[in-house]
GUPAVEX-85452 format. One line per field, with one value per residue (C-alpha): residue number from 1; x, y, z. Coordinates in steps of 0.2 Angstrom, whole numbers. Layout:
N
seq <- (NUM:...)
xx <- (X:...)
yy <- (Y:...)
zz <- (Z:...)
This chain:
127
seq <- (1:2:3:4:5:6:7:8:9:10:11:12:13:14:15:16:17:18:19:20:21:22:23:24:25:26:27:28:29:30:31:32:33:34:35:36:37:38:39:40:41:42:43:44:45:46:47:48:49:50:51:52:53:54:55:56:57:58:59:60:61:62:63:64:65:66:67:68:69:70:71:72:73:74:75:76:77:78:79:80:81:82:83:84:85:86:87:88:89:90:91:92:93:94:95:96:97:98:99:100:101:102:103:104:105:106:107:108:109:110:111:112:113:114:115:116:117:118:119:120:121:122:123:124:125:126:127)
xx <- (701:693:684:674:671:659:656:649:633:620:605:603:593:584:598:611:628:636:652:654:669:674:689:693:708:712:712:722:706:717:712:695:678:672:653:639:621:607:591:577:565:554:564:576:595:600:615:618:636:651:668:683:700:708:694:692:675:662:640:629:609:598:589:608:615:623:621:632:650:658:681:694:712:719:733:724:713:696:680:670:653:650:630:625:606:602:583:571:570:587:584:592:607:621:631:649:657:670:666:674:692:681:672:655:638:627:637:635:617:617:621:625:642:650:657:663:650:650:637:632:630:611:609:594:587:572:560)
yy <- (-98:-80:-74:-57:-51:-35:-24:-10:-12:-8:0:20:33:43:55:47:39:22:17:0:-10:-24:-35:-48:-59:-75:-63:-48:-38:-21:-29:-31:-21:-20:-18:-14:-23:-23:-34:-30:-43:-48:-41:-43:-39:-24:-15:0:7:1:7:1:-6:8:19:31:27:24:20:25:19:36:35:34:49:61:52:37:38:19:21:7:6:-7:-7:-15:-25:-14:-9:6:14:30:29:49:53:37:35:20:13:11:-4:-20:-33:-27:-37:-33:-44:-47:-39:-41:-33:-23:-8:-4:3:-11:-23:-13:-18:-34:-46:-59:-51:-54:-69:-67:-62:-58:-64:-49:-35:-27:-11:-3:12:19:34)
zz <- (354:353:367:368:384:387:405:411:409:425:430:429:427:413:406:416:406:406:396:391:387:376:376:362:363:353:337:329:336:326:309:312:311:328:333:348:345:356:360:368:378:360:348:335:339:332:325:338:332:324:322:307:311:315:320:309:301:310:311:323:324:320:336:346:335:346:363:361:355:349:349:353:361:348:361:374:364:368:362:370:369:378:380:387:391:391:386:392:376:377:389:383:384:374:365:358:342:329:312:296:290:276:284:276:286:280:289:305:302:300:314:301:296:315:317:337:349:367:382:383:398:400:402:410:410:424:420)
């Protein structure tokens, strides 16, 4: 069966860095859209950044432009996201999952669109 696995997360300081990882297995993880949501305590899970089969098109969430940096190792079945100056309002568990084969941004937003879905790995962040 498919299992998505994501680590990395922690607890760190305002303008610190974190990278977190995503494993698939189960699936031909290079033939799929692969994405990074995040829910905070109260709120709606949301569609931080996403990344097409082979990597060459990607999303990125406005308020995480420039800070966070989604790529994947198809070769070791992986999903990455380089988080840099991290804010507190980035505070939440993170979650990792299976997109579609077709890349397009509106799914990247739409948690609907990803069918595999990890347990998630919170990420903290202190002022």
């Amino acid at each position: 069966q498919v299992q998505v696995v994501e680590s990395g997360g922690g607890l760190v300081q305002t303008g610190g860095s974190l990278r977190l990882s995503c494993t698939a297995s189960g699936l031909a993880f290079s033939d799929y859209t692969m994405g990074w949501f995040r829910q905070a305590p109260g709120k709606e899970r949301d569609g931080v950044s996403c990344i097409s089969w082979g990597g060459h098109r990607t999303y990125y969430e406005d308020s995480v432009k420039g800070r966070f940096t989604v790529s994947r190792d198809n070769a070791k079945n992986t999903l990455y996201l380089q988080m840099n100056s991290l804010k507190p309002e980035d505070t939440a568990m993170y979650y990792c999952a299976v997109g579609p084969r077709i890349f397009d941004s509106k799914y990247c937003v739409s948690p609907g669109s990803f069918g595999y879905w990890g347990q998630g790995t919170q990420v903290t962040v202190s002022s």
